[in-house]
N, C-alpha and C positions, 0 to 999 in steps of 0.2 A: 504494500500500500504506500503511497506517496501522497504529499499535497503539492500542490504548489498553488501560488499565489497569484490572481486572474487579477483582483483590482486591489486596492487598499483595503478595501473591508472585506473578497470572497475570496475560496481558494478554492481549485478544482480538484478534488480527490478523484487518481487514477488507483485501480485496481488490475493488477496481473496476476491469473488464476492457473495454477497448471493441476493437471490431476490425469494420472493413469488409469486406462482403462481396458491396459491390454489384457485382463484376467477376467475379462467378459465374453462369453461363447462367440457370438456374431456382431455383423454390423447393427443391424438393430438393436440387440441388447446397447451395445456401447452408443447408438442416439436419445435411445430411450434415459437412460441414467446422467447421459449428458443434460438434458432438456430439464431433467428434476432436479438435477444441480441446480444448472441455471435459474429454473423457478425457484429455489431456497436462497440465490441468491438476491434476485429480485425481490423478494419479499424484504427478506432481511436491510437492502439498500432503500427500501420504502419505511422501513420503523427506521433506521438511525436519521433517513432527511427530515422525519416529522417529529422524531426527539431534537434535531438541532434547531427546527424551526418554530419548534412551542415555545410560545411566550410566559 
């Protein structure tokens, strides 16, 4: 995770994810599992913007 800093007052959090998936039978298995990652990570990127933005 990184920030870096977009104006004086925001800064753009970058995120780089790696994760193996070669112990998954097929290529489907390994989209499938990618995609629900994915979704926990968007999830998870929606509660920390609406914890940093509550007043």
């Amino acid at each position: 995770m990184e920030s870096r800093p977009v104006t004086d007052s925001t800064s753009k959090m970058l995120y780089t994810l790696t994760y193996d998936v070669s112990n998954l039978a097929d290529q489907a298995a390994k989209g499938a599992d990618i995609e629900r990652r994915r979704g926990m990570f968007i999830n998870a990127l929606g509660a920390m913007q609406a914890l940093a933005e509550a007043d």
